[in-house]
C-alpha distance (Angstrom), angle and dihedral (degrees) to the residues before:
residue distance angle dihedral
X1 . . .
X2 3.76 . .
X3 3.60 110.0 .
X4 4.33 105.6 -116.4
X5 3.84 133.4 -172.3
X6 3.56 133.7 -163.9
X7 3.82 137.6 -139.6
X8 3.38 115.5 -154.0
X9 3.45 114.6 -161.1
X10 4.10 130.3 142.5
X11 3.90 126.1 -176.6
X12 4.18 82.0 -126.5
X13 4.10 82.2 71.7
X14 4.17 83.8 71.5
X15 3.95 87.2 69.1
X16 3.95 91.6 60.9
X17 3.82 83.3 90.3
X18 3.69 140.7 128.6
X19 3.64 108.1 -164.1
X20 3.76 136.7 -63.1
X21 4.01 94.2 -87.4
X22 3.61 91.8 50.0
X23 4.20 118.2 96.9
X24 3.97 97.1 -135.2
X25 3.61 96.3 85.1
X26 3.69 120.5 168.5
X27 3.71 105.8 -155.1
X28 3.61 84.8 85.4
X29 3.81 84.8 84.3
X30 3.48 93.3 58.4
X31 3.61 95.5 42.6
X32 3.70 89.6 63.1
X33 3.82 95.3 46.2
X34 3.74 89.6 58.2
X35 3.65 86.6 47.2
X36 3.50 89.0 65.2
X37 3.19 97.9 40.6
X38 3.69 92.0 58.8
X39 3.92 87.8 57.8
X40 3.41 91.1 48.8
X41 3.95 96.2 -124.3
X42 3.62 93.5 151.3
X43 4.03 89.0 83.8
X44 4.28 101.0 118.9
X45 3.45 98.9 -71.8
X46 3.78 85.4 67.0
X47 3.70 137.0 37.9
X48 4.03 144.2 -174.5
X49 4.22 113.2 -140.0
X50 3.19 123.4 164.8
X51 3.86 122.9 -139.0
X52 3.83 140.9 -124.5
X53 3.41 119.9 -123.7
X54 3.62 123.5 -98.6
X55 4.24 125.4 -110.2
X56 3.44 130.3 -125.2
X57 3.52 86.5 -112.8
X58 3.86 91.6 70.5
X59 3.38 92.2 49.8
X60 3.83 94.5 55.7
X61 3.72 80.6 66.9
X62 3.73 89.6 83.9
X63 3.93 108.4 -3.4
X64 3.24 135.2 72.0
X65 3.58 121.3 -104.5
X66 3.94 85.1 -132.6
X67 3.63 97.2 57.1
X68 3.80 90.0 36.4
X69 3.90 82.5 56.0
X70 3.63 97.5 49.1
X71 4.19 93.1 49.7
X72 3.90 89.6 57.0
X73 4.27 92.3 49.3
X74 3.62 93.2 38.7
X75 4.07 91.8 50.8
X76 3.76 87.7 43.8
X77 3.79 90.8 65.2
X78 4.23 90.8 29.8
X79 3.84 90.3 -149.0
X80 3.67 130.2 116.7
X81 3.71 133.0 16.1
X82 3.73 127.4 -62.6
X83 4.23 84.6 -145.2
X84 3.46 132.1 6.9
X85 3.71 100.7 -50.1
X86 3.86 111.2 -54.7
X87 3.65 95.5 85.1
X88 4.24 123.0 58.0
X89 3.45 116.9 -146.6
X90 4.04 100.6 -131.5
X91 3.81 136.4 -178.1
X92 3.69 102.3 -102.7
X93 3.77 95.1 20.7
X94 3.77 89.6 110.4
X95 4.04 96.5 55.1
X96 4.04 89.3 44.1
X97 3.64 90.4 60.3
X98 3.76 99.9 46.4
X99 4.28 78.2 49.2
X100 3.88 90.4 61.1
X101 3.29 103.0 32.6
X102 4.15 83.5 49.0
X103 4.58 79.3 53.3
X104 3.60 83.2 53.5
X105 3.99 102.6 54.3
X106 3.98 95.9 33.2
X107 4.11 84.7 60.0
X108 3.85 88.1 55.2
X109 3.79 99.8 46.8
X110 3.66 89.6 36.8
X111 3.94 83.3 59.9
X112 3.66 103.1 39.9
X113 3.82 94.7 47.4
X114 3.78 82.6 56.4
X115 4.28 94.3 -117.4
X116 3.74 91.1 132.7
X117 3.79 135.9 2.8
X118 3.61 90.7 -137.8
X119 3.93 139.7 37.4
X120 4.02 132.8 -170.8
X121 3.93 120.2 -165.7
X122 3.76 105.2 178.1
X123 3.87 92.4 -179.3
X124 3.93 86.9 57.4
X125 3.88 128.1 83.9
X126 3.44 102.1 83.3
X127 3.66 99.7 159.8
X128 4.04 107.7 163.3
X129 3.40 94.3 69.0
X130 3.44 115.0 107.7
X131 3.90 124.8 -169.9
X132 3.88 96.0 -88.9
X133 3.42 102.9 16.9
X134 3.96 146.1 58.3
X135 4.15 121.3 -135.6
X136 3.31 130.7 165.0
X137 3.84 111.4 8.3
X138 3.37 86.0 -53.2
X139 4.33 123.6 118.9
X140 3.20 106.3 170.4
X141 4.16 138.4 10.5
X142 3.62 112.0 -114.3
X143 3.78 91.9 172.4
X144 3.90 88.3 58.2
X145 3.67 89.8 45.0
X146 3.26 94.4 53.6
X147 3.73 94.7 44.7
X148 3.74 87.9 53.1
X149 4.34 96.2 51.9
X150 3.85 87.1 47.0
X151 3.90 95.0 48.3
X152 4.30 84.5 45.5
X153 3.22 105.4 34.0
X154 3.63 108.7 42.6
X155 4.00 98.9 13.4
X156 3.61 99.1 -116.4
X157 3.50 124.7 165.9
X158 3.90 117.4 173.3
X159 3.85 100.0 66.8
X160 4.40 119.9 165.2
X161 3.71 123.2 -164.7
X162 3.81 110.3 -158.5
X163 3.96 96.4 -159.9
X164 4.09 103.1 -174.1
X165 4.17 87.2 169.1
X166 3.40 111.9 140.1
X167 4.09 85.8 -128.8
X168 3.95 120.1 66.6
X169 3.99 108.7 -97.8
X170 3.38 94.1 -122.6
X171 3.58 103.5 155.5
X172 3.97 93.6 54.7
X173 3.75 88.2 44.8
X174 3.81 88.5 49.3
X175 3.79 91.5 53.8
X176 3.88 92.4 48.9
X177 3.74 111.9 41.1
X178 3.29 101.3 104.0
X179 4.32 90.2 45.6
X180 3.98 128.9 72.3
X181 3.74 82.4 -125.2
X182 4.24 96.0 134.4
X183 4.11 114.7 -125.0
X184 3.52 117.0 165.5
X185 3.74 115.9 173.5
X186 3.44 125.0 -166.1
X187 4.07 115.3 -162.7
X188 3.77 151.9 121.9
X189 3.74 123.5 -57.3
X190 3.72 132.4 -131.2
X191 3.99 103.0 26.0
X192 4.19 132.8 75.0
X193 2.71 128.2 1.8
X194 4.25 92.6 18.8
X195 3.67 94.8 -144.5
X196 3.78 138.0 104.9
X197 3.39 109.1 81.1
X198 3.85 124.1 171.8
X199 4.06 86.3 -112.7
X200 3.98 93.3 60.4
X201 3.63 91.7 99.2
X202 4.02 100.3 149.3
X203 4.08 125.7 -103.1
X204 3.31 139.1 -101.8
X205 4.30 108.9 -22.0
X206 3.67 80.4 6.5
X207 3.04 108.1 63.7
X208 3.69 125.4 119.5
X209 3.98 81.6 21.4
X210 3.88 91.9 98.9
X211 3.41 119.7 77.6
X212 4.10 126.7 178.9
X213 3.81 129.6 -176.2
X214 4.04 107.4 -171.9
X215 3.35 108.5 -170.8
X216 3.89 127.6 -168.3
X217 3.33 134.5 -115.4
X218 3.96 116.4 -66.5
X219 3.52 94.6 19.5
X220 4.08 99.3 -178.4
X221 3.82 126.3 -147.7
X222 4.43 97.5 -94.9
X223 4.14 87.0 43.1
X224 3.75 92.5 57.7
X225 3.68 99.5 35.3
X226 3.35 95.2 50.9
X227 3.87 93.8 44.9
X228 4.13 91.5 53.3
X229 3.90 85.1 40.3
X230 4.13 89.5 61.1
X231 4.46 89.9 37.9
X232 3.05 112.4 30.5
X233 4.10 114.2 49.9
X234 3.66 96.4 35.2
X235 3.94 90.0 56.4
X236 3.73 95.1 47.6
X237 3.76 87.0 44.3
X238 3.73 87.8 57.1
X239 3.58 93.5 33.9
X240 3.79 95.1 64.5
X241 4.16 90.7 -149.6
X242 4.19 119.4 -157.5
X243 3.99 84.9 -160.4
X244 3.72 135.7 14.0
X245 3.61 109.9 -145.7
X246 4.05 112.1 -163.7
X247 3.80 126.6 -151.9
X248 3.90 98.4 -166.6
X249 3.73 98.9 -175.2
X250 4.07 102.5 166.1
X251 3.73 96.9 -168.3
X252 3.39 79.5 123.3
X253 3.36 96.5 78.9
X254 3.70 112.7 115.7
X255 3.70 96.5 -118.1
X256 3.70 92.3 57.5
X257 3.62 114.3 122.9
X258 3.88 94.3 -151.7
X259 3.44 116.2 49.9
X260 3.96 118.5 30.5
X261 3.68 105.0 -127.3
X262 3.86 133.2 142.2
X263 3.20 101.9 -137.5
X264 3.90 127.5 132.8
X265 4.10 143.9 -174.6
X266 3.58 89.2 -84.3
X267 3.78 95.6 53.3
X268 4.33 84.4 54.0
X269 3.41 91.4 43.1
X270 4.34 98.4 52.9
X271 4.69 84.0 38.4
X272 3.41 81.0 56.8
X273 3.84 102.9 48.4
X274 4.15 82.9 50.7
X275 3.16 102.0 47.7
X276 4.18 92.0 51.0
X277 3.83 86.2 49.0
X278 3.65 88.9 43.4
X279 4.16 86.7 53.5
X280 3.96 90.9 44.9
X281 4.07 94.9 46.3
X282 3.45 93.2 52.0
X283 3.47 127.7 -1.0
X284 3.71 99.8 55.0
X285 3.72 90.3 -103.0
X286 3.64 93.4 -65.6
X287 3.94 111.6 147.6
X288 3.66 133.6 162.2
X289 3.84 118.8 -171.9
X290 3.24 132.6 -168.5
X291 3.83 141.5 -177.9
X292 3.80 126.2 -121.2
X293 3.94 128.9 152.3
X294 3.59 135.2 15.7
X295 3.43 132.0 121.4
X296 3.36 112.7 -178.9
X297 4.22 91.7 86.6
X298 4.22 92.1 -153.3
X299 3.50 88.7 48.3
X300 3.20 112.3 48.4
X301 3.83 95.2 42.8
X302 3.54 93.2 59.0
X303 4.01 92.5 50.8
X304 3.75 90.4 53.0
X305 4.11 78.8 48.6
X306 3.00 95.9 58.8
X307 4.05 103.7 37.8
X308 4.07 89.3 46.5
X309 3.87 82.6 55.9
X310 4.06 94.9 49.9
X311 4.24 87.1 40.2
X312 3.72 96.3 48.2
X313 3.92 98.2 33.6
X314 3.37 86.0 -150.7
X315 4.16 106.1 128.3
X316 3.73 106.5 132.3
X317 4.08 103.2 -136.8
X318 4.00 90.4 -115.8
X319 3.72 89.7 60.3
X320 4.49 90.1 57.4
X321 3.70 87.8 100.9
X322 3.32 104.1 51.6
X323 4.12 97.0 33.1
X324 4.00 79.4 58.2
X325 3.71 92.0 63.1
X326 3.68 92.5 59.8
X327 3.99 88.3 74.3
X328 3.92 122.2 87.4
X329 3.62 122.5 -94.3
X330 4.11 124.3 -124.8
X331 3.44 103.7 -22.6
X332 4.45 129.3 135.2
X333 3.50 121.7 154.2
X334 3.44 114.6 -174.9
X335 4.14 129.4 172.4
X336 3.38 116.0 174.6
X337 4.10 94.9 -154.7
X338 3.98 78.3 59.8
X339 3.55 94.8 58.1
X340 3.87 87.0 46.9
X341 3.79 96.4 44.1
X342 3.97 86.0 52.8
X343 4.04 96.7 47.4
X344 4.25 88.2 55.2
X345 3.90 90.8 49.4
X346 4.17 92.4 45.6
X347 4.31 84.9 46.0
X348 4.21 90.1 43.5
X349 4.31 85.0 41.2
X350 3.42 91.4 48.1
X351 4.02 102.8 42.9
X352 4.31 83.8 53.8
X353 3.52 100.7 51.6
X354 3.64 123.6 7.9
X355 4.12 89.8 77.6
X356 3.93 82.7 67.1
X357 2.87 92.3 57.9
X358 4.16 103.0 43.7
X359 3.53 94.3 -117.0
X360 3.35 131.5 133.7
X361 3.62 132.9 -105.5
């Protein structure tokens, strides 16, 4: 069968918004579907849907019907904050988040019922959000969500979440520290949310199940590639996954205004190519990816371009030239301390967790 992926993508995703001065802005996701429409991706091996929203009823999966509650009123009135000052309450809020957490679930039914190999939800990766609580511009968790349908609906029990955000995925991690469901996050350390510390490890049937990468300021494309290159494949080797779920925040992308990473098209581009081998080695193929931070709009729509493009494998040769143009021009940061700062971390990382999980050092 001819290997397809999906891009899920609804006009309702435009209402997940906060205001026009705020950095989460969701016409990013529609900058990268024209993207790809420009390449002509959408040829059979690829294709567009667009979701249905999700129902409180999914949500109770993982949030409270009390915080669920006070969402709905507070986007009713669209004043205030949903936290302490990061998130707007809006009118319309509430119906754009049951839209991409609604991305989030199609992708994983669209898997398991073996309709495509492969499913992107750009509007997903919502990872603050913990079960009772909103954090940074994020309402509710998708990834939990769909963690929660796959475990229910089709009994599944070895689930990884690849979270490349350039902020810790604390909320996910939160929601599974007590499970052996697999998150490794790989981000910057020392700002928002202030979590994700090499000794996070999970508790009790947990633990060993949380994995954390902080990585310091100016990480460069070879640092971080070779630091997921020594975490991440040997775990999910080990890990023997049914589903890779991705979180492909690129807020890491050097021209970023948030987070303080090095990190470049190219660096997207080669996590991508892993992660799709990773899905193909051992999880049958089965990948869900979805979106996250990013906040330079350009940027991040041609990084979720390009990795869509390396996913679906679905670049028509007459589209080479302009798919090329997608990737940044002229710049290499390198720091040497960097590199060295990143090697102790991997070492520390690895000396925690990887006896867990009988692999070697």
């Amino acid at each position: 069968m001819t290997s397809v992926t999906a891009f899920l993508y609804t006009d309702a995703y435009l209402t997940y918004q906060f205001g026009s001065g705020h950095p989460f802005q969701p016409k990013r996701e529609k900058y990268a579907l024209d993207l790809l429409k420009e390449l002509n991706v959408f040829n059979g091996k690829a294709k567009h849907l667009e979701p249905l929203p999700a129902t409180s009823k999914d949500l109770l999966t993982v949030h409270t019907k009390e915080y669920i509650d006070y969402v709905q009123r507070m986007c009713v009135e669209g004043h205030g904050y949903l936290d302490s000052g990061d998130t707007p309450a809006t009118k319309g809020l509430y119906g754009g988040a049951l839209s991409v957490v609604g991305g989030s679930l199609l992708g994983a039914k669209l898997i398991l019922e073996g309709e495509v190999d492969h499913a992107f939800n750009p509007g997903g990766g919502l990872h603050h959000a913990k079960a009772d609580r909103a954090s940074g511009f994020c309402v509710f968790n998708d990834i939990a969500v769909a963690v929660r349908y796959l475990q229910k609906s089709y009994g599944l029990k070895r689930i990884v979440v690849i979270d490349i955000d350039g902020h810790h995925g604390d909320g996910t991690q939160e929601i599974f520290y007590h499970e052996p469901i697999l998150t490794i996050s790989t981000h910057r350390t020392g700002i928002f949310p202030g979590t994700g510390y090499v000794n996070e490890i999970g508790v009790g049937n947990g633990k060993g199940y949380s994995v954390n990468l902080p990585l310091p300021e100016g990480t460069f494309h070879e640092a971080y590639l070779h630091s997921f290159k020594e975490i991440i494949p040997p775990l999910v080797e080990a890990y023997e996954p049914e589903i890779i779920i991705t979180q492909f925040g690129v807020d890491g992308h050097y021209l970023d205004p948030l987070v303080g990473l090095a990190l470049t098209t190219k660096t997207y581009a080669e996590v991508s190519r892993i992660i799709h081998d990773l899905s193909h080695n051992f999880a049958e193929g089965k990948l869900l990816v979805v979106g996250g931070g990013g906040y330079s709009v350009q940027a991040v729509a041609r990084c979720w371009a390009i990795m869509f493009a390396t996913i679906s494998q679905a670049l028509p040769e007459e589209s080479n030239e302009k798919y090329n143009q997608l990737f940044d021009k002229d710049f290499d940061f390198k720091e040497k301390r960097v590199f060295g700062r990143v090697e102790d971390t991997v070492k520390r990382l690895k000396e925690r967790v990887f006896p867990l999980h009988d692999l070697d050092l």
